[in-house]
C-alpha positions in Angstrom: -23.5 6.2 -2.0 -19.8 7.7 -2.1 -18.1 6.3 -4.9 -14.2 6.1 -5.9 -13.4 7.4 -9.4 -10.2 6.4 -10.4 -9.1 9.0 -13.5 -6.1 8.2 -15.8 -4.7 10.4 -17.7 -1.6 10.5 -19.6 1.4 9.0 -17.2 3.2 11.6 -17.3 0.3 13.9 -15.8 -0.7 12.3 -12.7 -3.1 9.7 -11.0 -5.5 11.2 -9.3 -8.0 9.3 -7.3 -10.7 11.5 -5.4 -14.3 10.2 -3.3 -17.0 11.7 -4.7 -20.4 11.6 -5.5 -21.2 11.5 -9.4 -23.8 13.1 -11.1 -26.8 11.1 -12.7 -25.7 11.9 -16.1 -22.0 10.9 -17.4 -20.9 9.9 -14.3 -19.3 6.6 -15.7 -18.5 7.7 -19.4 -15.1 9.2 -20.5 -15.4 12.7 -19.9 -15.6 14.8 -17.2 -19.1 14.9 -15.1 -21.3 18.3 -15.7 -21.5 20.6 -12.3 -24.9 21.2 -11.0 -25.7 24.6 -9.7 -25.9 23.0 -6.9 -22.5 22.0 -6.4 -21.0 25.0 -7.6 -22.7 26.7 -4.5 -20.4 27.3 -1.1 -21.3 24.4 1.3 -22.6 25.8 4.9 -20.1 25.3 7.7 -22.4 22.7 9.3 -22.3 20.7 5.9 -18.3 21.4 5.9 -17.7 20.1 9.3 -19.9 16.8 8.8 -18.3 15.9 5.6 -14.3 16.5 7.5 -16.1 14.0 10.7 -17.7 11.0 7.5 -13.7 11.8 5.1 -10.8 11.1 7.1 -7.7 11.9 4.6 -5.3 9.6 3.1 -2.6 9.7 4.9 -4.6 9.1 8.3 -6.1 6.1 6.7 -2.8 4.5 6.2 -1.7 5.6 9.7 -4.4 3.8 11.4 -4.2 0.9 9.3 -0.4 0.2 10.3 -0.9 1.0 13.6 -4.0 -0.8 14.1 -3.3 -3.9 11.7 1.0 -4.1 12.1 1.8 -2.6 15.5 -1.0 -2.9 17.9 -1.3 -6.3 16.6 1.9 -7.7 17.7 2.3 -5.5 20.8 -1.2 -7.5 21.6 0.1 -10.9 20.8 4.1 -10.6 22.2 4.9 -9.7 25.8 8.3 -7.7 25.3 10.1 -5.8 23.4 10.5 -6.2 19.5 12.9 -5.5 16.8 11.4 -3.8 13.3 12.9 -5.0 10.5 12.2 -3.4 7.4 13.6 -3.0 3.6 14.1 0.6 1.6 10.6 0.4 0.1 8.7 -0.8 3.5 10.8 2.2 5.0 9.6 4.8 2.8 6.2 3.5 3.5 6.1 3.9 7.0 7.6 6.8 7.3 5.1 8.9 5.0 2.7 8.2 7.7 3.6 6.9 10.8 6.5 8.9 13.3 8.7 6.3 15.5 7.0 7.6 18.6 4.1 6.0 17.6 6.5 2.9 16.8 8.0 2.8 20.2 4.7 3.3 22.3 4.0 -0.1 20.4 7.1 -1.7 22.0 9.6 -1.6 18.5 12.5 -0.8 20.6 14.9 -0.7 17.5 14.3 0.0 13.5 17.0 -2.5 11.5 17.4 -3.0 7.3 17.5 -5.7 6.3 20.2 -5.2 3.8 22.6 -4.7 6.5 24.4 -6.6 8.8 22.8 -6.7 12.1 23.4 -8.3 15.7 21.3 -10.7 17.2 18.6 -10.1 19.9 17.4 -13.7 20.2 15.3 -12.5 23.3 13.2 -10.0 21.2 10.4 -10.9 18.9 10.5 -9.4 15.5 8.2 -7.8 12.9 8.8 -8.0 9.5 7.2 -5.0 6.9 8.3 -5.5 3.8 8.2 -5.0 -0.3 6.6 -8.2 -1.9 9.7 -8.5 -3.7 12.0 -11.4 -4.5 15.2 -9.8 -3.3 13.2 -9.0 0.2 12.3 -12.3 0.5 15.6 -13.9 -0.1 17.1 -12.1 2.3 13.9 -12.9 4.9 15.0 -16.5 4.1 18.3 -15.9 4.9 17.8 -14.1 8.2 16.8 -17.7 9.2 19.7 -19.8 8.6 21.2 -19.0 11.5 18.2 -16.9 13.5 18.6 -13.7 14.9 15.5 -13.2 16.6 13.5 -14.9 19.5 10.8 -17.7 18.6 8.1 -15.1 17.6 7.8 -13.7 14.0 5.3 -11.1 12.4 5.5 -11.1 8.5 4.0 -8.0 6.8 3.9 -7.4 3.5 3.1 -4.1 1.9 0.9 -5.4 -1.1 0.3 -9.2 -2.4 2.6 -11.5 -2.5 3.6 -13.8 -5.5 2.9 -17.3 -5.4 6.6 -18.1 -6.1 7.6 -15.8 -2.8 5.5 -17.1 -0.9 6.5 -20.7 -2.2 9.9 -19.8 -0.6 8.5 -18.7 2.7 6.7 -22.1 3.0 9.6 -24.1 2.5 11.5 -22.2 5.2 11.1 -24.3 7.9 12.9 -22.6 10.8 11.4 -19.4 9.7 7.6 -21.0 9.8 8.0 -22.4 13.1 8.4 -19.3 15.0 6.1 -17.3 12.2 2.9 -15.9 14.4 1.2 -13.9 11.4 1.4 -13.7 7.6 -0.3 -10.7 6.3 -0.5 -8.5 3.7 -1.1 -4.4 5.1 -1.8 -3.3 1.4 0.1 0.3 1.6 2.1 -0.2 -1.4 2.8 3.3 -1.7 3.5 6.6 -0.6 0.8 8.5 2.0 2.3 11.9 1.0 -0.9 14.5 2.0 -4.6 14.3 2.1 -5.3 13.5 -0.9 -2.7 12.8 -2.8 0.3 9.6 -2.9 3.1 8.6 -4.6 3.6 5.2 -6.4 7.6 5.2 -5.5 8.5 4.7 -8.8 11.5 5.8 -9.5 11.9 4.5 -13.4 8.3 4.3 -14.3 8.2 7.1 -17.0 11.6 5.2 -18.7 9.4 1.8 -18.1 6.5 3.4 -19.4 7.7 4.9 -22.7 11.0 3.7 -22.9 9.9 0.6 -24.4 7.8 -1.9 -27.1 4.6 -3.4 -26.1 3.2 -3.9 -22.6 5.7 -5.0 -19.8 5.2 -5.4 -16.1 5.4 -1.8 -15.3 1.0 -1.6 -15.8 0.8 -4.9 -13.3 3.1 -2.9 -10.6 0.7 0.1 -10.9 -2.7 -2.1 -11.2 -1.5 -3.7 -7.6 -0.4 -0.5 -5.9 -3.9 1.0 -7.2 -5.2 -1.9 -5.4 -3.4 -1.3 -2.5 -4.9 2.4 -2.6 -8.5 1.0 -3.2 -7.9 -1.2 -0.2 -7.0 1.4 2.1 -10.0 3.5 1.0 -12.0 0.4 1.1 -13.6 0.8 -2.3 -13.8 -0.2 -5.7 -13.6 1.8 -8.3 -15.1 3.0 -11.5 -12.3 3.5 -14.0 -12.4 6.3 -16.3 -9.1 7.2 -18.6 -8.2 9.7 -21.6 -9.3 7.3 -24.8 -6.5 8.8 -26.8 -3.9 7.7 -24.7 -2.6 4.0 -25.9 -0.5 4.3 -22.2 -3.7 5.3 -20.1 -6.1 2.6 -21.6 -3.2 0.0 -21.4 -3.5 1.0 -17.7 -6.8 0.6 -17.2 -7.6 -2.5 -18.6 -4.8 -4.4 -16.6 -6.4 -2.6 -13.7 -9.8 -3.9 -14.5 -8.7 -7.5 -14.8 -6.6 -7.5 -12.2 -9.4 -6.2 -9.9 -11.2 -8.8 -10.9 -9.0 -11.6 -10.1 -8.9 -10.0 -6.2 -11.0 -12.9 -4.2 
């Protein structure tokens, strides 16, 4: 069976997660897998154009997955037009993989942030996509003082949300009465090519070595890993450079926090 491999090497290299199929020897240790004669041969074209049909890349993952799971769901569940609120993070998100045609054919008439100061269109339902992030949320909450929107409410999240956030949410009660879904889309990052992302993390090598001791900066990776893994629908065997304090640091908060994922 195809199986993820996530590698870690030192941070300041890069993450690189690839599908493939490990050999029967060393393909779970801590060095690299030996190459078969076998594999080192050029694949036929027949063998080329199965494996592009079974592999669809990355950034076409994400792209059906907000489409399918964000958009299409609400167009499906509200009869008009709607309003697409969004924060810098959720922004840069959608953007890496899905164009605002696709948007609009999905009845998102306009694209607001939700930093800003924005009008109201209390006959248009709204959707929500944004960073799982207390600052987000607060201003969610205080969209809803005085609402802006009609009586229907999508609430996206791009990975999982804290129990205190989502404490905050419950407690909202003008917000939960118009709320029609609470979800969490899991693309907590970047879909920049084929095979390759971007965590969006604009101070992680400062966080990362910058610093005494573990701080939060391995639990914001371990969750947008997650949120890869997800996407890919797969879980991982993690492999990482042994003489890197910063890599296995990594990959043990990965592990556990895999493992507290229901």
């Amino acid at each position: 069976t195809t199986t993820t491999i996530i590698t870690l090497h030192y941070i300041a290299r890069h993450y690189i997660m690839s599908s493939a199929r490990p050999s029967s020897r060393g393909s779970r240790s801590s060095g690299g897998a030996r190459k078969s004669k076998k594999s080192s041969t050029a694949p036929s074209a027949k063998a080329s154009k199965k494996g592009s049909q079974e592999v669809a890349g990355l950034r076409t993952l994400v792209q059906q997955r907000l489409l399918k799971n964000v958009f299409s769901y609400c167009a499906d569940n509200f009869d008009g037009w709607m309003v697409l609120i969004v924060d810098k993070k959720s922004m840069r998100a959608i953007s890496s993989a899905v164009g605002m045609y696709d948007i609009m054919e999905r009845n998102v008439t306009i694209v607001e942030d939700i930093e800003k100061v924005r009008a109201p269109f209390r006959d248009m339902g709204a959707i929500y996509v944004l960073a799982p992030t207390e600052e987000s949320v607060n201003r969610l909450i205080a969209d809803f003082e005085k609402p802006l929107y009609g009586n229907s409410v999508f609430l996206f999240f791009l990975g999982r949300i804290p129990e205190k956030q989502l404490e905050k949410i419950k407690a909202c009660r003008p917000l939960l009465k118009r709320l029609k879904a609470l979800n969490e889309a899991n693309v907590d990052f970047l879909a920049k090519e084929l095979r390759a992302y971007h965590f969006d993390m604009r101070r992680a090598f400062k966080d990362v070595y910058v610093r005494s001791g573990r701080s939060k900066i391995e639990y914001r990776m371990a969750e947008k890993l997650i949120s890869i893994c997800s996407t890919l629908n797969e879980y991982p065997h993690i492999r990482y450079a042994k003489d890197s304090p910063t890599a296995q640091a990594l990959a043990k908060t990965l592990d556990v926090t895999l493992n507290e994922y229901p």
